[in-house]
N, C-alpha and C positions, 0 to 999 in steps of 0.2 A: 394284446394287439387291438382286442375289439375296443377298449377304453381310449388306447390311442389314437383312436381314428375316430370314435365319435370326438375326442377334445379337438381335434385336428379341423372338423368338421365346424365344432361352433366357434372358434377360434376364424378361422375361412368367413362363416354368417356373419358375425360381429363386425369383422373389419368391412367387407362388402357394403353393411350395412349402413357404417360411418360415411362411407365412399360416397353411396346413395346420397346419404344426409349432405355430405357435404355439395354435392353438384346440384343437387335441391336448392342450399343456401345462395351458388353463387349465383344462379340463374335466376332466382326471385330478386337480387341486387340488383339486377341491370336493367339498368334505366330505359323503358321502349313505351313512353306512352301513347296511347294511338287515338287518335278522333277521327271520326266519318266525315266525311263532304259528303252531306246531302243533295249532292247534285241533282236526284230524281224530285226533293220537293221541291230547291229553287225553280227548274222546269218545269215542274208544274203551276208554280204560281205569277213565272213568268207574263210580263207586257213586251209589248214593241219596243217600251223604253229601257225593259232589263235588259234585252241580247246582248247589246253589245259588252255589254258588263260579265256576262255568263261567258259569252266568246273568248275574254279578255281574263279569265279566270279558269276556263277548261276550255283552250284550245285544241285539245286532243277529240275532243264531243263533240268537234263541227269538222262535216268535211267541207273543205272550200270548193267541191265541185257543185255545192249548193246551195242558192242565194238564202238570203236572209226569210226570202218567201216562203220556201220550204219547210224550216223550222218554225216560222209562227202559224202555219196549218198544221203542221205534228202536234204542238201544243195542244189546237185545238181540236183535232181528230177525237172523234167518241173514244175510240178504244186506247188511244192513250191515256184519256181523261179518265175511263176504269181502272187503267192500271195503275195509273199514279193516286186514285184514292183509296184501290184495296190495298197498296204499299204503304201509304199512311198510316191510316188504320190499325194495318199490321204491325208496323213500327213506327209508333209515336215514338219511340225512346231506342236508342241503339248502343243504350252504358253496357248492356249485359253482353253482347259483342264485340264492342269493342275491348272489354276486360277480354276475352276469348282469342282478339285479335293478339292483342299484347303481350299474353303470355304466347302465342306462337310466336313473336317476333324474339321475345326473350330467347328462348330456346334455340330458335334459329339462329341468334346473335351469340349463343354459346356456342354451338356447333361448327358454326359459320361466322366467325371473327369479322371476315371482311363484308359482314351482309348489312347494308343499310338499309334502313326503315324506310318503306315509299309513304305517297299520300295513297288512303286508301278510301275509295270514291263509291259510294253508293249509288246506283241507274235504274234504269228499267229495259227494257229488252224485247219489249213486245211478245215473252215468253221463249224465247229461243235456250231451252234448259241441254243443246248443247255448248252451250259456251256460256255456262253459269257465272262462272268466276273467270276474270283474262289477271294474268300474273307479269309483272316487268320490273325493269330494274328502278323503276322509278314512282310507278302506279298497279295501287291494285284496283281494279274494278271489278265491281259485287251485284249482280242484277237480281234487286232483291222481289222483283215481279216473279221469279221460277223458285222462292223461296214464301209461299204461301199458306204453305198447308196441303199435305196428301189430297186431301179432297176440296180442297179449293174448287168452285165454278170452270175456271179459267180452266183447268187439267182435263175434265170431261175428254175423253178418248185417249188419253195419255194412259198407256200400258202399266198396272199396279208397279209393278218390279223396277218402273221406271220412276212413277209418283213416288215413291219410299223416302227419295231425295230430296224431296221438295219440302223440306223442313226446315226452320232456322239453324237447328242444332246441327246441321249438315253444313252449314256455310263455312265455318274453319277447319272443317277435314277436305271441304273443295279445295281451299286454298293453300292446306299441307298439300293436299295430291298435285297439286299446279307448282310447290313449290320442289316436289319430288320431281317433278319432269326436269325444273331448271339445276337441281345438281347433282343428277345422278343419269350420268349418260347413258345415249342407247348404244345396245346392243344386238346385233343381228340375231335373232331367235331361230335356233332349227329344230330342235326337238320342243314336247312336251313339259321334260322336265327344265329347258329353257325358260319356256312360258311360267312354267311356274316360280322359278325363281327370282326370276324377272319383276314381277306382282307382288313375289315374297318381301322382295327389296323395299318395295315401293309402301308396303305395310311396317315392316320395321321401319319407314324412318318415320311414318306417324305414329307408331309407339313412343319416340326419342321426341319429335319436337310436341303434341297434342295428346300428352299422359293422360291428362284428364277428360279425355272423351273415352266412350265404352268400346270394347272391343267392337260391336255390332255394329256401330257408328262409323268407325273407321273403316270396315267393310262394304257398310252399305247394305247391313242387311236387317231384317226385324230382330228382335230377341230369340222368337219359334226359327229363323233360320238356322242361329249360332249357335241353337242347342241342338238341333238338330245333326248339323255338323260336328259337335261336337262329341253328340254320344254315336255317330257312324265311323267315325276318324278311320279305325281301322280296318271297317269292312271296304270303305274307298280305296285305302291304301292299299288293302287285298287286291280289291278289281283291277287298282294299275299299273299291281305287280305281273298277276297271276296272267293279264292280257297282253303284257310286256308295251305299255303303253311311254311309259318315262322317257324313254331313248325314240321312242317314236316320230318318224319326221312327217305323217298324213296329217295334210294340212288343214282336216277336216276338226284335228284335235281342240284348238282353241274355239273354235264353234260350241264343241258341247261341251268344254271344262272351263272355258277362262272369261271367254266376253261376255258383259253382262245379257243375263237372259231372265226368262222367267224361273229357268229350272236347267237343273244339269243334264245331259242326255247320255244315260246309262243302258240304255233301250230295253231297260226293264220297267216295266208298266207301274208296277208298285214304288218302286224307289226314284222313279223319273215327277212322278206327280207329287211326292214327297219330299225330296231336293231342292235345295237354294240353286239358284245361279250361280256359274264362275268358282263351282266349289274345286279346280285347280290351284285357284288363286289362295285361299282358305289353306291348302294344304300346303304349300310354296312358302306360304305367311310361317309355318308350324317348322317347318326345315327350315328356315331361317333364325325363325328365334331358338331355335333346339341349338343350331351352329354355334350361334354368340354367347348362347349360355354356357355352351364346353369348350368356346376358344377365348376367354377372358381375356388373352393377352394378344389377342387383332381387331385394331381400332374398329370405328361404325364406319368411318371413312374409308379401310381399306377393302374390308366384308364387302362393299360398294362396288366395286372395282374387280372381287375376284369373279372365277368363271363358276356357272353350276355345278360343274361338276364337281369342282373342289370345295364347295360349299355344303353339295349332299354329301359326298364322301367322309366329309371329317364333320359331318353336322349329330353322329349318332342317333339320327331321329327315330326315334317309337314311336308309333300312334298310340293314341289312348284306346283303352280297352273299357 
């Protein structure tokens, strides 16, 4: 029997592993090349005689509740003129994102048959890194001014755990996570383990469309957070058992396990100062992909769609030890 079931076993890898191969092959087939609109250097180099030209080419970038007066003082505003030169700067060349782009569009365009490639538009933002990336059916836009560098000038008082993001290598797991919002509906959250699965979802589908970014990437966290997380897995999973926090509806919970923060809030001194942020979300992520692994035969689209609980229930998760 033992012989049986290991051939059983590499027999099961082997084929999996075609499986893999093959949605590899088809998804690098399809065709999704992608180019940037530099819309942030045209406006930068903007005259009185480009606007109407820029108007006439990104009518989405002008509100009409504002004469033409207003955008040729934006232009010349100091602080625009900063940001539109450290974005230069930063990105003279944008081929290595947009390869980055195009393989999420692939992927999406396997996943999502009916997904058509927008134009995807480069800006500035005057730093507003909450609305780094805006996602539609038509346009993406990428404010490559809150994608500078951690320590960029500009960031000064911006919150470390918040600076983390502000990387280039962040800009295509923004725009997986924008395009997670657009197909995968919400759900009313009442518990904990809610919340966590909710997150978990939202990290599996950037496993499926953005393979080739790091796990820590996709989270949002350093490398020291993810290992950290990593080697605690199951003294957290203790804490949220043994507090019977999972089922719990105090709505205080998402404050210290899910939204980002500096650090988790375990209200132990040692392990609070020591903790990533949002390690809810981290743990939600671990029950989800535990699920998919032991239900091979329920779609990524349906896994989507079911409820937590039937997600944890038949997910068999074990934390690492």
């Amino acid at each position: 029997m033992k012989y049986l079931s290991f051939f059983l076993l590499v027999i099961i890898t082997v084929v999996s592993c075609k499986n893999d191969s093959k949605v590899i092959d088809e998804i690098s087939n399809i065709e999704m090349p992608v180019t940037i609109e530099r819309f942030d250097v045209e406006f930068a180099k903007a005259t009185p005689a480009d606007l109407n030209g820029l108007k006439t080419n990104y009518p989405f970038m002008f509100s009409k509740s504002y004469p033409d007066a207003f955008w040729m003082d934006k232009i010349q505003d100091t602080l625009q003129q900063e940001l539109s030169e450290a974005v230069i700067k930063t990105y003279p060349s944008v081929e290595d994102l947009e390869a980055e782009i195009s393989s999420l569009f692939q992927h999406l365009k396997f996943y999502y048959p009916e997904f058509k490639a927008p134009r995807v538009i480069s800006t500035t933002s005057y730093v507003d890194y909450r609305n780094k990336v805006i996602v539609t059916d038509s346009i993406d836009l990428i404010a490559l001014d809150t994608y500078l560098g951690p320590e960029h000038e500009f960031y000064l008082g911006v919150q470390e755990y918040i600076k983390r993001g502000f990387r280039k290598e962040q800009i295509v797991v923004d725009l997986a996570d924008a395009y997670a919002n657009h197909y995968i509906l919400p759900i009313k959250n009442k518990t904990l383990l809610d919340e966590m699965i909710s997150a978990g979802k939202r990290l599996y589908f950037k496993d499926l469309m953005i393979p080739f970014k790091t796990d820590a990437e996709k989270i949002e966290y350093s490398a020291e957070n993810l290992q950290w997380a990593e080697a605690n897995e199951s003294y957290i999973w203790q804490y949220f058992v043994e507090r019977e926090l999972l089922f719990s509806t105090d709505s205080k919970l998402p404050g210290r396990f899910i939204n980002p923060a500096p650090f988790s809030k375990f209200y132990l001194a040692d392990i609070d100062n020591e903790s990533p942020g949002k390690i809810g979300v981290y743990l939600g992520w671990q029950i989800v992909r535990a699920y998919m692994s032991n239900n091979t035969e329920v779609s990524f689209k349906d896994m989507l769609n079911m409820s937590s609980e039937d997600i944890f229930n038949h997910s068999k998760f074990k934390p690492r030890k």
